[in-house]
TISE-420289 format. One record per residue (C-alpha): x, y, z; residue in one letter; residue number from 1. Coordinates in Angstrom, 2 decimals. Example, Ala and Ser with C-alpha at 12.3 -4.5 7.8 and 13.67 -1.06 7.14 Angstrom:
BEGIN
<site><c1>12.30</c1><c2>-4.50</c2><c3>7.80</c3><aa>A</aa><i>1</i></site>
<site><c1>13.67</c1><c2>-1.06</c2><c3>7.14</c3><aa>S</aa><i>2</i></site>
END
This chain:
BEGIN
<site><c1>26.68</c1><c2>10.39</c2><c3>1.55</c3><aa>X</aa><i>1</i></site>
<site><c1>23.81</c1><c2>11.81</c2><c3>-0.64</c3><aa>X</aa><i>2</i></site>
<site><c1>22.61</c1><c2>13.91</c2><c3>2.67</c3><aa>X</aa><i>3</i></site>
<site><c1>26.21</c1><c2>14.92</c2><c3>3.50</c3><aa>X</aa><i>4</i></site>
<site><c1>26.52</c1><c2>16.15</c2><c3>0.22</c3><aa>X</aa><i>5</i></site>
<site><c1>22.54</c1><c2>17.75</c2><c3>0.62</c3><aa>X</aa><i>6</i></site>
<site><c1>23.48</c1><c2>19.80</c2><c3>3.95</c3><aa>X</aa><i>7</i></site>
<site><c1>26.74</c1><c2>21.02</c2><c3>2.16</c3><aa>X</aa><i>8</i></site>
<site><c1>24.94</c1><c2>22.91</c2><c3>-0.22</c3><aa>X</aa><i>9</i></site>
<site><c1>26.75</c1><c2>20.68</c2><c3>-3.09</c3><aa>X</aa><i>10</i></site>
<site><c1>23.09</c1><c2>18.77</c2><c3>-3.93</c3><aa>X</aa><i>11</i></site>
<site><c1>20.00</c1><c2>20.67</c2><c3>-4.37</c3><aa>X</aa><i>12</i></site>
<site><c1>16.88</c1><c2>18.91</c2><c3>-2.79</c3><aa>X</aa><i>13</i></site>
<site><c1>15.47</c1><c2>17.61</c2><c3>-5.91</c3><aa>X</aa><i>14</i></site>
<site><c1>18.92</c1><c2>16.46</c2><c3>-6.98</c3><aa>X</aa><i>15</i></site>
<site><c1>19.85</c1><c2>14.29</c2><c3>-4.24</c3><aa>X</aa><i>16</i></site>
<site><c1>16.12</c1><c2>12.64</c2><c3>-4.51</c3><aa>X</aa><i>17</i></site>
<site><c1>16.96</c1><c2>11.84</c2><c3>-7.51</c3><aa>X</aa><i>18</i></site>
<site><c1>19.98</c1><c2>10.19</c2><c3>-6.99</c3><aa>X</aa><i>19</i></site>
<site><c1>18.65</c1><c2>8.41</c2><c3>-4.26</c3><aa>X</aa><i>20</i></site>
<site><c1>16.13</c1><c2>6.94</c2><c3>-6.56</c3><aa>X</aa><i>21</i></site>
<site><c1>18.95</c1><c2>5.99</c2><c3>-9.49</c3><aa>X</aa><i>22</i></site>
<site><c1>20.52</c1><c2>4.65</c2><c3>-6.22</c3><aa>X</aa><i>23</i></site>
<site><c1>17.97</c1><c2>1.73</c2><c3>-5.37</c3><aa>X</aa><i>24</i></site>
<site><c1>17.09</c1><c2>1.45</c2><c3>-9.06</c3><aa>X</aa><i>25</i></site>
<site><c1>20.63</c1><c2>0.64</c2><c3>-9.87</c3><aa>X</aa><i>26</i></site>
<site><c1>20.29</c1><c2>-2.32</c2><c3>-6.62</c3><aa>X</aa><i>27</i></site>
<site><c1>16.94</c1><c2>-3.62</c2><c3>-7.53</c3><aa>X</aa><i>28</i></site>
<site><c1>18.50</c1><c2>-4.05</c2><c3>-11.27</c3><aa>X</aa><i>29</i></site>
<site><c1>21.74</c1><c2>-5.76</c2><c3>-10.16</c3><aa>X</aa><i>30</i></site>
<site><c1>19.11</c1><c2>-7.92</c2><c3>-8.07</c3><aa>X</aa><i>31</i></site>
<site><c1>17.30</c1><c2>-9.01</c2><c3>-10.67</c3><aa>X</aa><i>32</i></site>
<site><c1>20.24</c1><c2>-9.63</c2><c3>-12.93</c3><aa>X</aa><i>33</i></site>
<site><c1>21.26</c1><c2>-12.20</c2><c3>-10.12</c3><aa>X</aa><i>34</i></site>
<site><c1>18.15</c1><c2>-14.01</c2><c3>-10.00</c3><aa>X</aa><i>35</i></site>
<site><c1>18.45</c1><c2>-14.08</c2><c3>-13.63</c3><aa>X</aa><i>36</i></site>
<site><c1>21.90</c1><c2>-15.50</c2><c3>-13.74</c3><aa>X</aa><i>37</i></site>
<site><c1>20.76</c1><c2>-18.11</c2><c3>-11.03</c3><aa>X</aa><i>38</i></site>
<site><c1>17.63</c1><c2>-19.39</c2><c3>-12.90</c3><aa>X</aa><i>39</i></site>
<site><c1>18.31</c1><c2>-19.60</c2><c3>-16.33</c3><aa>X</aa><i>40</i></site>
<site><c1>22.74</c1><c2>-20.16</c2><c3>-15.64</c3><aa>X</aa><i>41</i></site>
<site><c1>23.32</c1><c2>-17.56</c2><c3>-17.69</c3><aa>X</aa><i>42</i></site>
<site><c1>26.43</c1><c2>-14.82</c2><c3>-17.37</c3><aa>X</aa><i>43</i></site>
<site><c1>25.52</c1><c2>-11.05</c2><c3>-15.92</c3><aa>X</aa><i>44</i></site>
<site><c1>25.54</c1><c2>-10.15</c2><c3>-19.67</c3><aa>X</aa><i>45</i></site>
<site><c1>23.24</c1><c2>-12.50</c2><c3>-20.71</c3><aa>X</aa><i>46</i></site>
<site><c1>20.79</c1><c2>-11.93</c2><c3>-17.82</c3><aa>X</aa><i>47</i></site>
<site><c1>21.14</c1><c2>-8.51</c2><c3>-18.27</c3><aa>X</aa><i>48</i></site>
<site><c1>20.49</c1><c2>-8.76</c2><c3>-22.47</c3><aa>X</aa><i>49</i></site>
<site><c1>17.10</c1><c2>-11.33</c2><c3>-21.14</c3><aa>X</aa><i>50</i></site>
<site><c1>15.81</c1><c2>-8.12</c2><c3>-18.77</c3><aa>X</aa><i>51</i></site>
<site><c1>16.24</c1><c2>-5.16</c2><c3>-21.46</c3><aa>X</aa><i>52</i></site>
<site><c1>15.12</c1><c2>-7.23</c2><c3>-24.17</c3><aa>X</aa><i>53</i></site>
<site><c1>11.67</c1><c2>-8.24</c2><c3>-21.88</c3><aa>X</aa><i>54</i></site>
<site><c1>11.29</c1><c2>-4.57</c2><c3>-21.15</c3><aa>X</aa><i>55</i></site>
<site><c1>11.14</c1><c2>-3.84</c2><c3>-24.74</c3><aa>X</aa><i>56</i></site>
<site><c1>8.46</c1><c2>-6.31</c2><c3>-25.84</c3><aa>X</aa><i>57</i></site>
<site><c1>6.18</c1><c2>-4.97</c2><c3>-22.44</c3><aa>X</aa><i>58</i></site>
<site><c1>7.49</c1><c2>-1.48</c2><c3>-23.57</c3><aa>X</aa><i>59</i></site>
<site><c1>8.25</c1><c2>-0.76</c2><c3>-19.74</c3><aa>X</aa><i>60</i></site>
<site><c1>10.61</c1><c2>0.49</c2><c3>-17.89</c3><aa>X</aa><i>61</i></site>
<site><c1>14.05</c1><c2>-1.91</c2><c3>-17.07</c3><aa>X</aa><i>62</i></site>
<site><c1>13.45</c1><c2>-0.76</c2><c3>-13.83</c3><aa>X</aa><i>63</i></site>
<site><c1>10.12</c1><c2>-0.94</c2><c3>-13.26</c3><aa>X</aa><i>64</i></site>
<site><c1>10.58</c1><c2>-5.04</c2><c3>-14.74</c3><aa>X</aa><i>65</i></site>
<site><c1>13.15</c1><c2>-5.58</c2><c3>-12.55</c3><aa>X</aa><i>66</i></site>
<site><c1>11.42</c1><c2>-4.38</c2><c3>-9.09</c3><aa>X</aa><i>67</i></site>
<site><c1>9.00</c1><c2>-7.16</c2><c3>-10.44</c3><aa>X</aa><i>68</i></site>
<site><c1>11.22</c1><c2>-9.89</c2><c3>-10.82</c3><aa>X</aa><i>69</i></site>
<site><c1>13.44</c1><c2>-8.87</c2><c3>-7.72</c3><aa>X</aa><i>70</i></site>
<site><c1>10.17</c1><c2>-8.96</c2><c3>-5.59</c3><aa>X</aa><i>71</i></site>
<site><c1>8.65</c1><c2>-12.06</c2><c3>-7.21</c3><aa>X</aa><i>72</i></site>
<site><c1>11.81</c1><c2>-13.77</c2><c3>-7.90</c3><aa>X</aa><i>73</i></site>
<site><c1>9.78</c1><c2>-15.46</c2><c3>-11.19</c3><aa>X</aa><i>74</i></site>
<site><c1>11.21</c1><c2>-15.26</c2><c3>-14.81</c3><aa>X</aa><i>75</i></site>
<site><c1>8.99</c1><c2>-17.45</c2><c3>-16.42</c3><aa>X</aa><i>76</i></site>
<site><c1>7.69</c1><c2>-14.71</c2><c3>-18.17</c3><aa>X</aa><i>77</i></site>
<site><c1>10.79</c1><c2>-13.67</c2><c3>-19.69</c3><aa>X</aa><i>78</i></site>
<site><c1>11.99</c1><c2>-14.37</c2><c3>-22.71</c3><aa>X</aa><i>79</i></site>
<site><c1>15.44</c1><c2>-16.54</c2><c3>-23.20</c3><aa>X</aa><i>80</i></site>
<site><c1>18.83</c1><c2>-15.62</c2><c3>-24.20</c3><aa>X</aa><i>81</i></site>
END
């Protein structure tokens, strides 16, 4: 969709890579919110709450935390609800 919207002259270069990127960011998040929910039983809000509040005591990115934990698949180092 991104390209169809590219070679209509709708999306400059730069913005569809962009999108593209907010695209798999937004997928590895909702990944990680799963494991999340599946480890610790907690509801998408929760899980969601445990990932923003880790990325704020590492001071990183949410989605740089959640590649991690949707690659690893460990939240020990998390912090809990």
């Amino acid at each position: 969709m991104i390209a169809a919207l590219q070679a209509d002259g709708i999306l400059s270069g730069e913005h569809a890579a962009h999108l593209g990127q907010t695209l798999r960011s937004s997928r590895r998040i909702g990944a990680a919110i799963g494991i999340i929910m599946v480890s610790r039983k907690v509801t998408e809000a929760d899980a969601f709450s445990i990932l923003s509040k880790a990325s704020q005591q590492a001071n990183r990115k949410l989605r740089l935390l959640a590649d991690e934990v949707a690659t690893t698949g460990d939240v020990s180092r998390l912090p809990s609800a």
